[in-house]
C-alpha positions as CSV (number, residue, x, y, z in Angstrom):
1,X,-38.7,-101.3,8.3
2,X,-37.5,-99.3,5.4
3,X,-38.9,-96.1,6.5
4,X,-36.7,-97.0,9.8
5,X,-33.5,-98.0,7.8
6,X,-33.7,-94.6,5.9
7,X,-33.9,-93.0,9.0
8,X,-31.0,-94.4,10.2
9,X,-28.9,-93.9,6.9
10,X,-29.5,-90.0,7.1
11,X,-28.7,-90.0,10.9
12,X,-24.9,-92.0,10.2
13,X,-24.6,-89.4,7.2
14,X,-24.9,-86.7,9.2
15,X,-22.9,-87.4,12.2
16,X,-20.5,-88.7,9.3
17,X,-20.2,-85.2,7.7
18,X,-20.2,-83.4,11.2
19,X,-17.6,-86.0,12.6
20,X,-15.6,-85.3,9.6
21,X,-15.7,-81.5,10.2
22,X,-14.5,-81.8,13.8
23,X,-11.4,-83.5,12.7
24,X,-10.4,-80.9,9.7
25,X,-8.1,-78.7,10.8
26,X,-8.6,-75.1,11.6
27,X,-8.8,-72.5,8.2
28,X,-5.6,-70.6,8.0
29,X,-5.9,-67.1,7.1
30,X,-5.1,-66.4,3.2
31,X,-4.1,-62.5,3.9
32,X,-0.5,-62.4,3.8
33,X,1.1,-59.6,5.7
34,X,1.8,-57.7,2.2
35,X,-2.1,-57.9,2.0
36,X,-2.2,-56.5,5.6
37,X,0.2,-53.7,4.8
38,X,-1.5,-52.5,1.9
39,X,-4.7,-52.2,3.7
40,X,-3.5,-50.2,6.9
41,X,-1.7,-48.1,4.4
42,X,-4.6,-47.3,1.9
43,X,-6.8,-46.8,5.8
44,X,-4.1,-44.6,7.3
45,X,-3.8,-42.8,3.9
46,X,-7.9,-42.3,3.6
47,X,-9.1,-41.8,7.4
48,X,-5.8,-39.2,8.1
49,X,-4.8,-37.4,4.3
50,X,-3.2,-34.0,6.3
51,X,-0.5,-35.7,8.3
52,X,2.8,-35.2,7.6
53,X,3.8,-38.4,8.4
54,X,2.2,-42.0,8.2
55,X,4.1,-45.7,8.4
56,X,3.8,-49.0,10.0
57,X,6.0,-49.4,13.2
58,X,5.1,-53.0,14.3
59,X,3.9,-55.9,12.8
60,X,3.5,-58.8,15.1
61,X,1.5,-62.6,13.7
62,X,-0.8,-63.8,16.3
63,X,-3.6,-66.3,16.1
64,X,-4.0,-65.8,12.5
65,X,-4.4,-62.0,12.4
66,X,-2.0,-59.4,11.6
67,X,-1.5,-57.1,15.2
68,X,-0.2,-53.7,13.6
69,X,1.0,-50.6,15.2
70,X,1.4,-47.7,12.8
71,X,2.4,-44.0,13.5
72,X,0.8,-40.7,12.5
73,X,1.9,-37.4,12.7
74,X,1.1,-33.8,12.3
75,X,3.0,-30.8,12.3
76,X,6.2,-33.0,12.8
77,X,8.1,-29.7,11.0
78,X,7.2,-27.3,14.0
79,X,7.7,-27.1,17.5
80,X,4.4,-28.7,18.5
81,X,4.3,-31.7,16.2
82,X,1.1,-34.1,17.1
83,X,1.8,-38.0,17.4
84,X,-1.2,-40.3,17.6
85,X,-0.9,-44.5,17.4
86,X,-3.6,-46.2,15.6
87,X,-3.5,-49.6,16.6
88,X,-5.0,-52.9,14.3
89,X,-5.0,-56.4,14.5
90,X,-6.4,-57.5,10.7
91,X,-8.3,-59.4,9.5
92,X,-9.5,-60.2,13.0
93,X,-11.1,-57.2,13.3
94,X,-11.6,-56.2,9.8
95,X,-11.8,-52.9,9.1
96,X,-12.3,-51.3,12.8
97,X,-9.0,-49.8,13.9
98,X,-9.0,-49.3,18.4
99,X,-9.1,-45.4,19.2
100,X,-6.1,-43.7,18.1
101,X,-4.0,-43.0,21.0
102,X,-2.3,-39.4,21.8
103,X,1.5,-39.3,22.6
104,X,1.6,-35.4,22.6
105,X,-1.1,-33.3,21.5
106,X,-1.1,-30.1,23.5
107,X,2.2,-29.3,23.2
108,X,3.6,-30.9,26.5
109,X,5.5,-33.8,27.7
110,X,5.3,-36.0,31.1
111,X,2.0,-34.5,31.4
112,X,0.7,-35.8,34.8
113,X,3.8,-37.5,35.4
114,X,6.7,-36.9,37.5
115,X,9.7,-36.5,36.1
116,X,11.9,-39.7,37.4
117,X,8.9,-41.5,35.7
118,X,8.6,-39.4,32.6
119,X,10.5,-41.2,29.2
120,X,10.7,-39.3,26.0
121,X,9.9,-42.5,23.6
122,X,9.0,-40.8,20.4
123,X,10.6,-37.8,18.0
124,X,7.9,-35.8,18.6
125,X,8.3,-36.1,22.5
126,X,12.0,-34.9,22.0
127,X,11.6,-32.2,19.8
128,X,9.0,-30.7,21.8
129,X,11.0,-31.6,25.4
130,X,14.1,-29.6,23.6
131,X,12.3,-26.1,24.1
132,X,10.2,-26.4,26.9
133,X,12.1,-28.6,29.6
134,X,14.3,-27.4,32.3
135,X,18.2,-26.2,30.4
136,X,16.0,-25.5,27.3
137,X,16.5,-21.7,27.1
138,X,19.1,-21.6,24.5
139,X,16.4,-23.1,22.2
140,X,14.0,-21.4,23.0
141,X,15.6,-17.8,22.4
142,X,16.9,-19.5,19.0
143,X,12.8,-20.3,18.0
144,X,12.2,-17.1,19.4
145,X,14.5,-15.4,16.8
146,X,14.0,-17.4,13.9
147,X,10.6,-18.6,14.1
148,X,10.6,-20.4,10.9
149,X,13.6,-23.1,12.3
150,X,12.6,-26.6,11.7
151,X,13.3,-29.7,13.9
152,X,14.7,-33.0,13.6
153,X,15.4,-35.9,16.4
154,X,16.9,-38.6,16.6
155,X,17.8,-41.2,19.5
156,X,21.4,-42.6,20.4
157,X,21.8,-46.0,22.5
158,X,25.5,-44.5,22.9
159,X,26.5,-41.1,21.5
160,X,30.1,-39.3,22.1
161,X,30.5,-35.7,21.6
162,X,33.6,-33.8,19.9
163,X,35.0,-33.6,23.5
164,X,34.8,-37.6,23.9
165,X,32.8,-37.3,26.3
166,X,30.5,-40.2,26.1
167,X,26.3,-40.2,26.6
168,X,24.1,-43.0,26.6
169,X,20.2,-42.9,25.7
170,X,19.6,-40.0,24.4
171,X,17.9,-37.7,22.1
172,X,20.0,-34.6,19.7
173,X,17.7,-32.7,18.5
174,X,18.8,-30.5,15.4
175,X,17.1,-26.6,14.9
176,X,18.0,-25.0,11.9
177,X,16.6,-22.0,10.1
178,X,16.3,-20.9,6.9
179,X,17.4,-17.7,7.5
180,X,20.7,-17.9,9.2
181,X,23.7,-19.8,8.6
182,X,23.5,-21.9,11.6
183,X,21.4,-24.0,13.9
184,X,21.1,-25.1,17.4
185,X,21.5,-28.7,18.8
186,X,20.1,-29.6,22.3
187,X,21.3,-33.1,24.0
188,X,18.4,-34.5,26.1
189,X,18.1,-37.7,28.2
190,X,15.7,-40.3,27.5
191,X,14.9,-40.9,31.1
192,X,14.0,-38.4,33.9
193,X,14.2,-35.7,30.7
194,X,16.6,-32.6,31.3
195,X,18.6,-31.0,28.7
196,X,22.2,-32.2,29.0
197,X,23.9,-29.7,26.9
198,X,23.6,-27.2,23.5
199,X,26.0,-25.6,21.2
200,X,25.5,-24.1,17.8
201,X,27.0,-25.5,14.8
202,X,27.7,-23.7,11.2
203,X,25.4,-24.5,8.9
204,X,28.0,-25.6,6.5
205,X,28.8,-28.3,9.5
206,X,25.6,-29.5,9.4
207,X,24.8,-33.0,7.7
């Protein structure tokens, strides 16, 4: 009878302690999305020390994990710049990143894709769309006489020129050289890419 009663006691402490673990609720994570920062920083730094340019893009919360999209580029000072996204979702997944994924890499944009498809969603994809697209030529004979110009994008929602005339979603990418004492600008749309116009400005013009 007592061997039975023991028996019994274990069995109700049992089910007692798992009972009582089915009703706690669920662990929240204790990384905070500093902590997460830190780490894809100090990976991105380590796993990709030659790019130019690293950072965090995106940051988005989701079933206690920290879903991160950060940006990596090489070359972003030449024509050709190379854009990969490295994609983590931490501390899910701890320290495995997904395969980085190319946005240009050889050079070209809209590759494989028709052009009413085609949108030019990064820097990189301008800058390399402002010499190598159809309208592009005055760019290219600029590059093609001062080699050593460097780029920089950036995008417009809405942009009006010094004619008033007004533009919206679109790229300027700025050329400028060194060696002269002024640089090219070439006005691309974002969608169905073609270069809209160019002019040169005085480098003393130039912000």
């Amino acid at each position: 009878m007592r061997k039975t009663t023991a028996i019994l006691c274990v069995f109700l402490l049992a089910f007692g302690i798992f009972l009582f673990g089915c009703v706690q609720p669920a662990a929240t994570t204790s990384v905070t999305e500093s902590d997460a920062k830190a780490f894809v920083n100090d990976d991105l730094k380590a796993k990709y020390p030659d790019a130019e340019i690293r950072e965090i893009t995106e940051t988005t919360f989701f079933e206690d994990s920290y879903q991160m999209k950060a940006r990596v580029t090489y070359n972003y000072s030449t024509k050709c710049p190379v854009r990969l996204n490295i994609y983590y979702d931490y501390p899910k997944k701890g320290f495995v990143a997904s395969p980085p994924e190319y946005v240009t890499r050889d050079c070209t944009v809209c590759k494989n894709v028709a052009q009413v498809s085609c949108i030019l969603g990064t820097p990189e994809e301008a800058i390399i769309a402002s010499h190598s697209i159809a309208g592009s030529d005055a760019v290219k004979g600029y590059l093609v006489a001062h080699p050593d110009a460097k780029p920089d994008a950036n995008f417009y929602t809405e942009y009006v020129d010094k004619n008033n005339t007004r533009y919206r979603d679109v790229w300027v990418v700025k050329w400028l050289s060194p060696t002269t004492n002024f640089g090219i600008f070439a006005l691309l749309s974002q969608k169905s890419p073609e270069t809209l116009k160019t002019w040169e400005v005085a480098r003393s013009e130039i912000v």
